[in-house]
C-alpha positions in Angstrom: -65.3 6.1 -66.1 -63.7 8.9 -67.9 -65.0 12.5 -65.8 -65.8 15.1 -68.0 -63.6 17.6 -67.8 -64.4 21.0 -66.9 -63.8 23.9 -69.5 -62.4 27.0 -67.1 -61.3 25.2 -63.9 -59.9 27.3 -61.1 -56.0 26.6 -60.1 -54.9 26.9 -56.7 -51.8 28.2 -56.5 -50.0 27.9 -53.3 -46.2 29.3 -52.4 -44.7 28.9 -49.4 -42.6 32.0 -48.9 -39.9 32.4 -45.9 -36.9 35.4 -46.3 -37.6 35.6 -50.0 -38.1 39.2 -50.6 -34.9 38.8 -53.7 -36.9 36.3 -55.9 -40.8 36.4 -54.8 -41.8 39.5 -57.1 -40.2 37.6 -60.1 -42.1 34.7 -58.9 -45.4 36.6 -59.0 -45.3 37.8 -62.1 -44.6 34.9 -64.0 -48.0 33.5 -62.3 -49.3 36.8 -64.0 -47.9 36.0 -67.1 -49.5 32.4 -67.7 -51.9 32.2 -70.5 -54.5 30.4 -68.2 -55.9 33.1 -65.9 -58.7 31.6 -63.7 -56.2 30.9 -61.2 -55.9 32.2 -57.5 -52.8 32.0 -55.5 -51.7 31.7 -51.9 -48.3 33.2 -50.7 -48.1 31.6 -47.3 -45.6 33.9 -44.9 -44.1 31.7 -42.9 -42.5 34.9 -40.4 -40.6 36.6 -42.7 -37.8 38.7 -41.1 -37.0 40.5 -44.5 -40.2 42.4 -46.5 -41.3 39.3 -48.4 -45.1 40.2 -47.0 -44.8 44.1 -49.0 -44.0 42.9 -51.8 -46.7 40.2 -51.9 -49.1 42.9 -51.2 -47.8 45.7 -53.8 -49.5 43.6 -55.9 -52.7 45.0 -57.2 -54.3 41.7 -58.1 -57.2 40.1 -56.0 -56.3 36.6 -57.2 -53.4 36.8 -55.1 -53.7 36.5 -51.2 -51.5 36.9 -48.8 -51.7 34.5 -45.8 -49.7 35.3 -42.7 -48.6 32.2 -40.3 -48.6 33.3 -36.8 -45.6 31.3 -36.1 -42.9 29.8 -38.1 -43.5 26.2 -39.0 -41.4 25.5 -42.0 -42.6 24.7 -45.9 -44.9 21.4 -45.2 -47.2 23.6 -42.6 -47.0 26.4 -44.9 -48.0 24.5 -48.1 -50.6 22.3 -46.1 -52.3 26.2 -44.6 -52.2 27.3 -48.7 -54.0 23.7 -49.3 -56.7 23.9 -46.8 -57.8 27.3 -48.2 -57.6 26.5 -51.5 -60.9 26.0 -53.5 -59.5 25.2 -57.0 -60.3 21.5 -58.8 -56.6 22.0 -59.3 -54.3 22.4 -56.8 -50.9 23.3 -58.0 -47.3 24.2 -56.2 -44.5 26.7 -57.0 -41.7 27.3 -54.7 -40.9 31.2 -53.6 -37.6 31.1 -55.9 -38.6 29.4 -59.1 -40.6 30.5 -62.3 -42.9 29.2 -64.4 -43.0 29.4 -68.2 -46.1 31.4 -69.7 -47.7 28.4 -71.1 -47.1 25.9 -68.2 -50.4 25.8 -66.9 -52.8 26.0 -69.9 -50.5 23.0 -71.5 -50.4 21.1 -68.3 -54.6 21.7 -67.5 -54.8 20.8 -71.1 -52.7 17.6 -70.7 -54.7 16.4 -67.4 -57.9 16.8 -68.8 -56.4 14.8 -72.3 -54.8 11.9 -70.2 -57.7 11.8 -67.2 -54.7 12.6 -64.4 -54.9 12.6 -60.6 -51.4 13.7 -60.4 -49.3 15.4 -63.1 -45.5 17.0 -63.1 -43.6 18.5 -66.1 -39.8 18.8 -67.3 -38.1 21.6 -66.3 -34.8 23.6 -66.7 -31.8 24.4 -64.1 -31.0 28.2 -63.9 -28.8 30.3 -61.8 -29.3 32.3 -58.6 -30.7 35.4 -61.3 -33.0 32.6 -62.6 -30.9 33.0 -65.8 -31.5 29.0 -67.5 -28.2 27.3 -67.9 -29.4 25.1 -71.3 -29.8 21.9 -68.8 -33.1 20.7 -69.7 -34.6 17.7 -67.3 -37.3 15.5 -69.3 -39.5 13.2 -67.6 -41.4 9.6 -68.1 -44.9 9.4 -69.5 -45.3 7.4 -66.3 -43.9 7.2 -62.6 -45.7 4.4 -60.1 -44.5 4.6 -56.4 -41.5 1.8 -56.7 -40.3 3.5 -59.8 -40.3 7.4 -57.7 -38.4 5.6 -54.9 -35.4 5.0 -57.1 -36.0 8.8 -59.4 -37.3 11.7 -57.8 -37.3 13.4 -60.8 -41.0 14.6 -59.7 -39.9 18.7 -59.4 -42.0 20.5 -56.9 -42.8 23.4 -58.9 -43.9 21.3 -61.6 -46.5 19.6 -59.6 -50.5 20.1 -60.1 -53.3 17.7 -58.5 -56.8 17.3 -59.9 -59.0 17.3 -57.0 -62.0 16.0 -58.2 -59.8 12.9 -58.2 -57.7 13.9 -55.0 -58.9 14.5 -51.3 -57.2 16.9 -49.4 -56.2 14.9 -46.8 -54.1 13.0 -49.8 -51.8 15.4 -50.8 -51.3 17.1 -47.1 -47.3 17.1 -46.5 -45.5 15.7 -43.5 -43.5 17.2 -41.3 -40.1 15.7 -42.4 -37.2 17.0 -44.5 -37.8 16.6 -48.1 -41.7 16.6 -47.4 -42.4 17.2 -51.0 -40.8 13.6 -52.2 -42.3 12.2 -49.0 -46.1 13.2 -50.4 -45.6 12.0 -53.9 -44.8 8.9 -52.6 -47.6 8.9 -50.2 -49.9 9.8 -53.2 -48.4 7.1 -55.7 -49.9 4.9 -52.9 -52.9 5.5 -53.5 -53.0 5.8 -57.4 -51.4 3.5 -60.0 -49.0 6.2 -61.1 -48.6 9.6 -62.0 -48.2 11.3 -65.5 -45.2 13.5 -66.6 -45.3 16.0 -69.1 -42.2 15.7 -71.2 -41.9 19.7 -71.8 -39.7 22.1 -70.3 -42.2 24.3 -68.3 -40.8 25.7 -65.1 -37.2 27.1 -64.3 -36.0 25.7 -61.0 -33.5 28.5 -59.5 -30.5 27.1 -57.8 -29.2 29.5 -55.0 -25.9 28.8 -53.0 -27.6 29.0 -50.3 -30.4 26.7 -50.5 -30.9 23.2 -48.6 -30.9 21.6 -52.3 -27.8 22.7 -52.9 -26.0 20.7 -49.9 -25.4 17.4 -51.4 -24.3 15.6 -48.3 -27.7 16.5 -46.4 -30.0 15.2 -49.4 -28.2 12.4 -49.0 -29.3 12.0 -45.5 -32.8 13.0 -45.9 -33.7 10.7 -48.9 -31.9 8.0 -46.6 -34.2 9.1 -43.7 -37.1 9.0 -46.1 -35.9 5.4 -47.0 -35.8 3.8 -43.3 -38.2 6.2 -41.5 -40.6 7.4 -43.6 -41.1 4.5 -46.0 -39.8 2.0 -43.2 -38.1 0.1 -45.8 -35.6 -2.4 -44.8 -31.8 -2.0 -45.2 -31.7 -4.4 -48.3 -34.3 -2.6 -49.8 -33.5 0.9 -49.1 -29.8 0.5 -50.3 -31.4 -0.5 -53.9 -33.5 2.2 -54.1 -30.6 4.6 -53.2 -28.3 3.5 -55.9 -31.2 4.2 -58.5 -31.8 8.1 -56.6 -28.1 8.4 -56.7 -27.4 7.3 -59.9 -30.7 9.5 -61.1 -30.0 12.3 -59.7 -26.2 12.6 -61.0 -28.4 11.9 -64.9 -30.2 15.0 -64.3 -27.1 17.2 -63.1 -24.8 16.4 -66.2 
C-alpha cells in the first residue's frame, strides 16, 4: 500500500569532507541555495590537515553541523557517522567537491513522493576542477534493478537520496571497500526491486586531477574487486558485467 507522503519532510544531508578546504564553502552554499529548506546537514571531518573544519563553522546556519572524527577512517566511516546521526525521513549524500542545482531536492522529494521511491538518483553534469559545467549532460533510466547497476553504475553519489520510512539504517550503511558507494547501491538493489532515476540534470559532479575518479586504471581494479570480492561473482559472470561497466562508462564520458 501506497504511504502517504509527508508534506515538509526533513533531509539529511551528509558530506564526508577530508583536505577540502578549496571546494567545501562552494559546496555549502549551494545546500543554502536549494528551494527546499527543511533540511539539516552533516559535514563529517574526517582529520583534516588543511582548515576544512573553519570554514564549515563560519557558517552561521544551525542546520549545518559539524562532526569531527577522532581518527581518520576514510569516506564509508565518515558517511556511515553522518547516517547514524541523521534524523531525516530522507537521507541524502553530496560529496565535499560537487554542487547541487537549486532545485535538486524539492524536484527530487517531489519525485519520490509522486513515484512511491525507496531509493532515487538524478542526471547530472561533468564540470571542471572550478566546478565550471563542460555541456556533458549524463541522463539516467526510469529504472535500475541490481543485475542492470552491475553492468552501469551510472547511479552518481551526489545524486543519491533514500526514503527512510521505506529504508533501515542498517541498509544503506557503506562498507569498507574502495568504491563503497557502488558497493551499497548494489547492496540496496538487493533488497528492493529497483531504484528510480530522475532523468534531470540536477547536481554538477566536479572532476579534479587529483581525485581517485580520475585514475582510470584503479577504477578499473576496484569495480573488478567489487565483481570477485564483494559480489563474489564468478569469472564468467563478472567478465559480462565488466564489458557492460566498461562500455557504460566510456557512453557517459563522450
Amino acid at each position: 500500500m501506497k504511504q502517504v507522503a509527508c508534506k515538509n519532510p526533513l533531509v539529511s544531508i551528509v558530506i564526508p569532507a577530508y583536505n577540502c578546504a578549496a571546494f567545501i564553502s562552494d559546496t555549502i552554499k549551494s545546500i543554502q541555495a536549494q528551494t527546499y529548506e527543511n533540511w539539516e546537514l552533516f559535514v563529517v571531518d574526517d582529520c583534516s590537515a588543511d582548515n576544512t573544519k573553519d570554514i564549515v563553522n563560519s557558517f552561521s546556519d544551525a542546520r549545518i553541523k559539524l562532526v569531527e572524527q577522532k581518527k581518520n577512517g576514510g569516506a564509508a566511516k565518515a558517511r556511515n557517522v553522518g547516517i547514524m546521526k541523521a534524523k531525516g525521513d530522507y537521507i541524502a549524500f553530496l560529496d565535499s567537491d560537487d554542487l547541487w542545482r537549486p532545485e535538486k531536492l524539492e524536484k527530487q522529494i517531489r519525485f519520490m513522493q509522486e513515484n512511491d521511491s525507496a531509493f532515487c538518483f538524478t542526471g547530472y553534469e561533468f564540470a571542471d576542477e572550478n566546478a565550471k559545467p563542460n555541456g556533458k549532460i549524463v541522463s539516467v533510466p526510469a529504472k535500475i534493478t541490481y543485475k542492470q547497476a552491475l553492468k552501469n553504475t551510472t547511479i552518481f553519489t551526489s545524486t543519491v537520496m533514500f526514503d527512510m520510512s521505506k529504508l533501515k539504517k542498517e541498509d544503506i550503511l557503506m562498507p569498507d571497500v574502495k568504491s563503497e558507494d557502488t558497493a551499497t547501491w548494489w547492496k540496496v538493489l538487493k533488497t528492493i526491486d529497483y531504484a528510480d532515476g530522475l532523468n534531470e540534470n540536477l547536481s554538477i559532479y566536479r572532476r579534479s586531477k587529483n581525485t581517485l575518479s580520475s585514475d582510470k586504471k584503479e577504477a578499473i581494479r576496484r569495480i573488478w574487486n567489487l565483481y570477485r570480492k564483494q559480489e563474489q561473482l564468478n569469472l564468467v559472470s563478472s567478465s559480462v558485467n565488466f564489458v557492460g561497466y566498461a562500455f557504460n562508462a566510456v557512453k557517459r564520458r563522450v
